[in-house]
KEKE-3310 file (N, C-alpha, C; in steps of 0.2 Angstrom, whole numbers, plus 5000, padded with zeros to 4 digits):
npx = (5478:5489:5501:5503:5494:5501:5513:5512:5508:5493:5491:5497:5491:5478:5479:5479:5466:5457:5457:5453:5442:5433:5436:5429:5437:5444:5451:5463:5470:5478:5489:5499:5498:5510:5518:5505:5496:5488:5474:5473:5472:5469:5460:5467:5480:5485:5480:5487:5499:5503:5511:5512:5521:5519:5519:5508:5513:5513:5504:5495:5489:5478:5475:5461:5460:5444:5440:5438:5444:5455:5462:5474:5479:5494:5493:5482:5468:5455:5450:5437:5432:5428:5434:5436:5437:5437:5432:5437:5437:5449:5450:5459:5468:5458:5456:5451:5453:5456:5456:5460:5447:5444:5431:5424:5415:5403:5400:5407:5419:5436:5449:5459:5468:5483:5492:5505:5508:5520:5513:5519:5527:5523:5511:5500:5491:5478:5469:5458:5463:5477:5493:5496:5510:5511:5521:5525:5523:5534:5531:5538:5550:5563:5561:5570:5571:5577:5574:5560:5562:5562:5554:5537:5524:5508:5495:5490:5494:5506:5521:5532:5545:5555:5568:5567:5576:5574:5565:5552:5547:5530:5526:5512:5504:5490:5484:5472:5470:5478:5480:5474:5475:5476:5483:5494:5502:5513:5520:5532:5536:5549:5543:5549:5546:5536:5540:5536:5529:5524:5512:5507:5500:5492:5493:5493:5478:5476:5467:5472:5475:5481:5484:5482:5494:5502:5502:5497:5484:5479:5469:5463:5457:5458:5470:5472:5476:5481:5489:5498:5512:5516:5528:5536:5550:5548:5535:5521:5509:5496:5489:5477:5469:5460:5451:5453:5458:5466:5464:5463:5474:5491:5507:5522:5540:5549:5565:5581:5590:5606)
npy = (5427:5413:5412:5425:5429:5427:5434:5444:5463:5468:5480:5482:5470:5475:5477:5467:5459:5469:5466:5453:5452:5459:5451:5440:5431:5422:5422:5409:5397:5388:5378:5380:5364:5348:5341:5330:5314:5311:5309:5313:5325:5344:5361:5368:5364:5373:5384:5400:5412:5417:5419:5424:5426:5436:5437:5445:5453:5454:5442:5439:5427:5427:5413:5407:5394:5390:5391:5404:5416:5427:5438:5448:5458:5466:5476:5483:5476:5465:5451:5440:5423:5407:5391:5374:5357:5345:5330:5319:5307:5295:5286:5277:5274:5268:5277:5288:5306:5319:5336:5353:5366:5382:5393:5410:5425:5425:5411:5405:5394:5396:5392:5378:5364:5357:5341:5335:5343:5354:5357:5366:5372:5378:5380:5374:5380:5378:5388:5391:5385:5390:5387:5392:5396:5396:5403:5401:5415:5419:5422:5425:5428:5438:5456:5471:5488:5497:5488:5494:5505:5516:5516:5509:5501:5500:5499:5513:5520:5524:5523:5531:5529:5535:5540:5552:5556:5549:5543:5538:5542:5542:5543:5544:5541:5544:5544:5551:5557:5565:5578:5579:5572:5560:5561:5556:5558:5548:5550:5536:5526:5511:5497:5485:5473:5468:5472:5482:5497:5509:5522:5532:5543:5559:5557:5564:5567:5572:5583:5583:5596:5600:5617:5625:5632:5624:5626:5619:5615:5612:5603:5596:5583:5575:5578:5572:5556:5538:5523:5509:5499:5485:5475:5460:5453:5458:5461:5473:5480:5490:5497:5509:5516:5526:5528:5517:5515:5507:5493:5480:5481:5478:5482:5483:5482:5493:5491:5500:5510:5507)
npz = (5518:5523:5527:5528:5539:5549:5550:5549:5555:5564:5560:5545:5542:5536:5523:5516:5519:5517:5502:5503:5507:5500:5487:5491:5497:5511:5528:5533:5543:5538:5533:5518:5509:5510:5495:5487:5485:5469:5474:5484:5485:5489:5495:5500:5497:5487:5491:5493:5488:5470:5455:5440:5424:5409:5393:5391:5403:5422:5432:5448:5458:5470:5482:5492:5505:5508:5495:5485:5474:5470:5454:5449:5439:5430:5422:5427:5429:5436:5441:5449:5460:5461:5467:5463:5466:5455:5446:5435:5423:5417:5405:5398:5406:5416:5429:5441:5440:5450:5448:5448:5447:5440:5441:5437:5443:5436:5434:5424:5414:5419:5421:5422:5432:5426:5424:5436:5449:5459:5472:5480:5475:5462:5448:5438:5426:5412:5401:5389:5379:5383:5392:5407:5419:5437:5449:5465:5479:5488:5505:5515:5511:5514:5517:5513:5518:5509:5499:5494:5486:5474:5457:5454:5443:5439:5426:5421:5434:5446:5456:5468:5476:5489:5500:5514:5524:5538:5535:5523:5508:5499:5484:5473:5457:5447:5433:5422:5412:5399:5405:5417:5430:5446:5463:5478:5491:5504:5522:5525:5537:5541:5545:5556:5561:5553:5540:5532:5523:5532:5533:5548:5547:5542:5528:5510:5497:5481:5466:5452:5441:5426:5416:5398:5399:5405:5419:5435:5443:5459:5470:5484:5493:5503:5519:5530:5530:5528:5527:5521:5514:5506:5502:5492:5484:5467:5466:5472:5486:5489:5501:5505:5519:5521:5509:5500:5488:5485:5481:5472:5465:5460:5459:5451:5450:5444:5437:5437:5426:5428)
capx = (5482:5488:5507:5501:5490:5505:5519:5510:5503:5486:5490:5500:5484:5472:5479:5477:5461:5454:5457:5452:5437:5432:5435:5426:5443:5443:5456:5463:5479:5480:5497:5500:5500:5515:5513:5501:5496:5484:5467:5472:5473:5463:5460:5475:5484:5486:5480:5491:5500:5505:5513:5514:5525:5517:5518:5504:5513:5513:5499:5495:5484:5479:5469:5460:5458:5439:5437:5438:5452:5457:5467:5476:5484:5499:5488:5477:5461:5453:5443:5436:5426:5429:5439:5429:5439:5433:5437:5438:5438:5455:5450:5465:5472:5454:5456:5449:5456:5454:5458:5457:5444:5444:5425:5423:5410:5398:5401:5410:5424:5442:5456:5459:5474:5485:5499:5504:5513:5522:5510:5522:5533:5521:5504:5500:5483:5478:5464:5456:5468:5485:5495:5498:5513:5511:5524:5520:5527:5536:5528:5543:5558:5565:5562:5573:5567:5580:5570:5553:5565:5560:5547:5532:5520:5502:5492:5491:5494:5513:5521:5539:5546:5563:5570:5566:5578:5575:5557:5551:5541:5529:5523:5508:5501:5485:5484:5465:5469:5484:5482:5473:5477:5473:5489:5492:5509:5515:5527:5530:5541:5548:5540:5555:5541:5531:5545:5530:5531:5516:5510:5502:5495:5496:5495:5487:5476:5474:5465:5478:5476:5486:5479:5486:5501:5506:5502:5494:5480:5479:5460:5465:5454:5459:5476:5474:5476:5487:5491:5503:5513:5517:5530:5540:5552:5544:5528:5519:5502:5495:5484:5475:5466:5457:5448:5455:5459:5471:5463:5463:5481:5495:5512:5526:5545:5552:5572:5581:5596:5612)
capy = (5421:5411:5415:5435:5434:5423:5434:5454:5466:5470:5487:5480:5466:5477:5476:5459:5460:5472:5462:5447:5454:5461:5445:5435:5425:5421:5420:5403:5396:5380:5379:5373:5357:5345:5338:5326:5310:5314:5307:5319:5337:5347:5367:5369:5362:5377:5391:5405:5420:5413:5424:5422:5432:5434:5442:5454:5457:5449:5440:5438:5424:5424:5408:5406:5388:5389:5389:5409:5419:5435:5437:5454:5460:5472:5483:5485:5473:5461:5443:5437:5418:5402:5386:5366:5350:5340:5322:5317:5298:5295:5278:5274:5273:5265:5277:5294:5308:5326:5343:5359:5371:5389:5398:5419:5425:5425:5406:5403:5392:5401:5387:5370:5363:5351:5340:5334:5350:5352:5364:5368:5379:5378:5379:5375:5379:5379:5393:5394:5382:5391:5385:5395:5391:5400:5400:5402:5418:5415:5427:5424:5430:5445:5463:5476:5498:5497:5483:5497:5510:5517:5516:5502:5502:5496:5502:5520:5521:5524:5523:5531:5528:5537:5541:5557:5559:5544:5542:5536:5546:5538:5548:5541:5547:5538:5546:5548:5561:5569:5585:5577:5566:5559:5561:5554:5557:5547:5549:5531:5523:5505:5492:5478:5465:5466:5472:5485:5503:5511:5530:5535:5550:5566:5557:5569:5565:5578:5580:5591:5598:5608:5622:5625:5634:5620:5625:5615:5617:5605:5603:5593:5579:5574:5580:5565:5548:5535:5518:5506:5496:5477:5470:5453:5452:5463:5464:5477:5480:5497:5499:5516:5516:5531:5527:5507:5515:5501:5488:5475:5484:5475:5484:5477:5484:5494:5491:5505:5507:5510)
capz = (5517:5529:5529:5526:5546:5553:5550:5547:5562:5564:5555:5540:5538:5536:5517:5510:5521:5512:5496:5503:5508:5491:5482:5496:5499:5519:5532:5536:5547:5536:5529:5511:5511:5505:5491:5489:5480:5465:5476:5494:5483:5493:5491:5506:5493:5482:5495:5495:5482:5465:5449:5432:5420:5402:5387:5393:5410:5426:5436:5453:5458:5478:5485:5498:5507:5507:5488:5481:5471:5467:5452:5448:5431:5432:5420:5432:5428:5440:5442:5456:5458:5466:5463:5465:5464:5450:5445:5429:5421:5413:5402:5396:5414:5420:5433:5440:5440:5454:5446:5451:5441:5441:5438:5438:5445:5433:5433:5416:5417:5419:5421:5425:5433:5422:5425:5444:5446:5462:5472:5487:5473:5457:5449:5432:5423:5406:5401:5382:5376:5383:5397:5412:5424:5440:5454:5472:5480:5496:5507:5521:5510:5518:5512:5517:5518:5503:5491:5493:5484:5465:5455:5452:5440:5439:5420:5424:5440:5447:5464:5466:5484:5491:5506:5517:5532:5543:5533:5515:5504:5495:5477:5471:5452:5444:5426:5420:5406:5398:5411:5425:5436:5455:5466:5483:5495:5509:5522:5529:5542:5540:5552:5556:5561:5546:5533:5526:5526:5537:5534:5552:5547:5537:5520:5505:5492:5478:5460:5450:5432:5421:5410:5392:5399:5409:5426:5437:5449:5465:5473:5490:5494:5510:5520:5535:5525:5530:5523:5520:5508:5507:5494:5490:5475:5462:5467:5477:5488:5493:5506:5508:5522:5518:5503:5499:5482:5482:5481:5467:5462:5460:5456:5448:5451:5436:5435:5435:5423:5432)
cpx = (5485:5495:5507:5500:5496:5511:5516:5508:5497:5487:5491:5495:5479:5474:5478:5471:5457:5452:5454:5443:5433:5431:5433:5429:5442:5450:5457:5470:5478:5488:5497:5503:5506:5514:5510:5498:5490:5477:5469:5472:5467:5466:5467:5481:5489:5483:5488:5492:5505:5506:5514:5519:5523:5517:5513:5507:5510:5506:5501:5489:5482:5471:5468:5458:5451:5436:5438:5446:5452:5464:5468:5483:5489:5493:5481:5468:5461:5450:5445:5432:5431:5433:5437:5435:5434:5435:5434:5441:5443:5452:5455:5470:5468:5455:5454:5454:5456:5459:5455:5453:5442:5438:5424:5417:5403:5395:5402:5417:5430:5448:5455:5464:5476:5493:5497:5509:5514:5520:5514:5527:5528:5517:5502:5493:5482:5470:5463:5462:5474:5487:5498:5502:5515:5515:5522:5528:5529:5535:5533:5549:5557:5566:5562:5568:5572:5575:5563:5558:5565:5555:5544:5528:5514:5496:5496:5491:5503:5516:5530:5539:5554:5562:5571:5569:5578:5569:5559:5545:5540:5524:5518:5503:5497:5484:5477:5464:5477:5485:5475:5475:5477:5482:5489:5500:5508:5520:5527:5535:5543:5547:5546:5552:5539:5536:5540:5532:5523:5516:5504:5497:5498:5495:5489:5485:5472:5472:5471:5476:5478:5482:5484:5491:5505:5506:5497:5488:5478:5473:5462:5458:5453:5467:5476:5472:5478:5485:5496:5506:5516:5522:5536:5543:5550:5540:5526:5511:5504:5488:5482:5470:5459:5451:5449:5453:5464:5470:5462:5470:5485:5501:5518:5534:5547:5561:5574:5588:5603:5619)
cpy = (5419:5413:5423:5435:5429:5430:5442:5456:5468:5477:5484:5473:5468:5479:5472:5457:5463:5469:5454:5448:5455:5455:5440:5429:5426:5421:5414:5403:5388:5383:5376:5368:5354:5341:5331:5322:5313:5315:5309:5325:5338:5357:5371:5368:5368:5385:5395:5412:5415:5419:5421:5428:5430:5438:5450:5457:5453:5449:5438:5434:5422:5417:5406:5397:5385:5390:5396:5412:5423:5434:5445:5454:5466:5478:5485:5482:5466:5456:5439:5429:5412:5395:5380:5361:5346:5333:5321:5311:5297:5287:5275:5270:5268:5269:5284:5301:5316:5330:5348:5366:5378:5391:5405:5418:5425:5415:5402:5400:5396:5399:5384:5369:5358:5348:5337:5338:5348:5357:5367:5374:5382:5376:5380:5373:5379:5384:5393:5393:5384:5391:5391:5392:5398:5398:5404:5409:5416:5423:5428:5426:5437:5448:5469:5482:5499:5494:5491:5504:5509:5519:5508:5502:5498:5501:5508:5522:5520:5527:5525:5533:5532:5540:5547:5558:5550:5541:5541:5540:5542:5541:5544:5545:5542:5544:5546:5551:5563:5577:5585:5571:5565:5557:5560:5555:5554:5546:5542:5529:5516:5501:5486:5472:5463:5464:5474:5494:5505:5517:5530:5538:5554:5562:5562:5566:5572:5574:5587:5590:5604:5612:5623:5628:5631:5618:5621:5618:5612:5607:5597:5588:5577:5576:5574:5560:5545:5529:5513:5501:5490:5477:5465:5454:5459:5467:5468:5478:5487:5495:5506:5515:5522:5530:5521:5510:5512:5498:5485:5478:5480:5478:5480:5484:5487:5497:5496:5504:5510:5512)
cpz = (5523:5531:5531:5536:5551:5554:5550:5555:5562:5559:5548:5537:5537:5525:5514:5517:5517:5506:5495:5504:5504:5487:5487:5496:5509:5522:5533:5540:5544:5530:5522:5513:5506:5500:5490:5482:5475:5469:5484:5490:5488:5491:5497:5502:5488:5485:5497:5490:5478:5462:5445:5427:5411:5397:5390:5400:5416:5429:5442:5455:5467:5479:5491:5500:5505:5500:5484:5481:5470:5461:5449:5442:5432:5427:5422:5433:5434:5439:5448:5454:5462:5461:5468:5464:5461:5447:5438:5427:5416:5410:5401:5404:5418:5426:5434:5442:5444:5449:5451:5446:5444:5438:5440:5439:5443:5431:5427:5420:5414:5417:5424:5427:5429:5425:5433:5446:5455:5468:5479:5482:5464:5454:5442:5429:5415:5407:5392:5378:5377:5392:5400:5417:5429:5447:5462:5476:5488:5498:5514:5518:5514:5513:5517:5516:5510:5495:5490:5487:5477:5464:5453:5450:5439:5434:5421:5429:5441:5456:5463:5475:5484:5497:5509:5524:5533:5540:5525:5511:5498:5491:5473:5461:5446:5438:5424:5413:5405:5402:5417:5427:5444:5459:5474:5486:5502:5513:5529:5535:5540:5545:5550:5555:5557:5541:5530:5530:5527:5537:5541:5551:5544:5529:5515:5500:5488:5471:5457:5441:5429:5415:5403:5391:5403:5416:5427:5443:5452:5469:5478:5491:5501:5511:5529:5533:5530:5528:5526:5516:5509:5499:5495:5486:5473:5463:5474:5480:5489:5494:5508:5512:5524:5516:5501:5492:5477:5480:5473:5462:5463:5454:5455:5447:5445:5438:5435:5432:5427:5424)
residu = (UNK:UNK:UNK:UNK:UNK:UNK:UNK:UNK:UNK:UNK:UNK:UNK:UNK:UNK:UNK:UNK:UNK:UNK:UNK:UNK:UNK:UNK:UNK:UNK:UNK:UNK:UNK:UNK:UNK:UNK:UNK:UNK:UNK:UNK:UNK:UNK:UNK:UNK:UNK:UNK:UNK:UNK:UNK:UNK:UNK:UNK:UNK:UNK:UNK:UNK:UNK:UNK:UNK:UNK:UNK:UNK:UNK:UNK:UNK:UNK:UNK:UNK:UNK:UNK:UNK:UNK:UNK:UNK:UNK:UNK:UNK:UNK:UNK:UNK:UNK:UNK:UNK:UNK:UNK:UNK:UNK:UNK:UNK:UNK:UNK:UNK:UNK:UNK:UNK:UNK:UNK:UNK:UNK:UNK:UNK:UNK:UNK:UNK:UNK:UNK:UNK:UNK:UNK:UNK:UNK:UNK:UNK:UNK:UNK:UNK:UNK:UNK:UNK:UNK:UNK:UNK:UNK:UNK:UNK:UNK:UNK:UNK:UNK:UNK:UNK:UNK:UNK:UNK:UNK:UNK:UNK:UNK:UNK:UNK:UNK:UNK:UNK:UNK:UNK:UNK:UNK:UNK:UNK:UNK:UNK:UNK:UNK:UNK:UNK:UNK:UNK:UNK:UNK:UNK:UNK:UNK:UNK:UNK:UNK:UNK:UNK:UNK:UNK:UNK:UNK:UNK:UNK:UNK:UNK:UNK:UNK:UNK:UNK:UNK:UNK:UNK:UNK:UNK:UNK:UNK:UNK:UNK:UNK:UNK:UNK:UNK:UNK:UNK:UNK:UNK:UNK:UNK:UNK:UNK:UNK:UNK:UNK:UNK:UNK:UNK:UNK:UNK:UNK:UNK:UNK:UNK:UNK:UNK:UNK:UNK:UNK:UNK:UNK:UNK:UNK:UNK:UNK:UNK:UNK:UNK:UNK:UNK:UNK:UNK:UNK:UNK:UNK:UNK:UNK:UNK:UNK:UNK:UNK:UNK:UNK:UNK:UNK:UNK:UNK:UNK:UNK:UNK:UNK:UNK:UNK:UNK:UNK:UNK:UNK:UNK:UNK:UNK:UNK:UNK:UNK:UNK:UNK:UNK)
# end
């Protein structure tokens, strides 16, 4: 996205790269555009990172300028597919009407834009009869080595970050059965420039499962990983450079109670 290759490092981009790559969203340096009269929308218009907060749990909707999206479910499901400007005959008004339509890649329709929403802060679709209102994340707020601090969850998958000395350890634990599970640690540093924590090297990735007395047994995968993580607000990326067993993941901050 365009604010993400303005403001990240060549190391710290190689994460929403990844993702864009995948859902065959592109790079651009076009900036969202200000808002505009109904008959200038254009897909700059609405290019960037949007969230939703819904009953089922947050969404993450990224677009790219050249037409395709990626949308990511806190519980860990995915769709990919592209987005057309379409014009529609208002009769009543005598006049025509540009929208923006959302098809998956199977090219079934997804969502439609409604309204003349305000797309520099706000992005309002309807889908199978029920409104969506998706707000655009601002990818320039500042995030401290502090905000990465906790836990973040994404399905069954869980991310628990704290502080190691001068370094962050990041505790990774993807759930596939009640006594196995896929586990990954990394110990990161915080980059100033980016505002993302970056594992060099050394990260592990194990399968571990426990026998009917509890103990566990750990099978190593790889013991030179490295990564690194992205988050705004709430939400979180991870990049495993490794294996890009991140990818279409999208974690979400879990409060903790004081």
């Amino acid at each position: 996205m365009n604010s993400f290759v303005k403001k990240m490092s060549a190391v710290s981009l190689l994460m929403l790269t990844l993702l864009l790559v995948i859902s065959g969203c592109g790079k651009n340096d076009v900036e969202p555009a200000e808002i505009q009269s109904e008959n200038e929308i254009s897909l700059s218009s609405i290019s960037g990172t949007w969230r939703e907060n819904s009953e089922a749990g947050v969404k993450v909707l990224m677009i790219d300028s050249d037409g395709g999206y990626l949308l990511l479910y806190e519980v860990g499901a995915t769709e990919r597919g592209s987005v057309k400007i379409e014009t529609e005959n208002n009769q009543n008004q005598n006049k025509s009407e540009p929208r923006f339509v959302f098809y998956s890649e199977t090219g079934d329709l997804w969502a439609e834009s409604t309204g003349n929403a305000d797309y520099s802060s706000e992005l309002l679709l309807e889908s199978g009869g029920k409104d969506m209102r998706f707000e655009r994340i601002d990818e320039n707020q500042k995030t401290s080595a502090d905000d990465y601090l906790g836990m973040w969850q994404c399905g069954r998958c869980s991310i628990t970050i704290s502080e190691k000395g001068d370094a962050y350890q990041v505790n990774i634990v993807w759930g596939s059965s009640a006594v196995e599970q896929a586990e990954w640690e990394y110990i990161c540093r915080y980059d100033n420039e980016t505002e993302t924590l970056i594992c060099d090297g050394g990260a592990t990735s194990a399968d571990v499962v426990y026998n009917e007395k509890g103990k566990k047994k750990i099978d190593y995968y790889y013991k030179d990983g490295s990564g690194s993580f992205w988050a705004r607000g709430d939400v979180l990326l991870w990049n495993d450079n490794k294996e890009g067993r991140g990818n279409d993941l999208i974690f979400v901050h879990i409060p903790v109670e004081k």
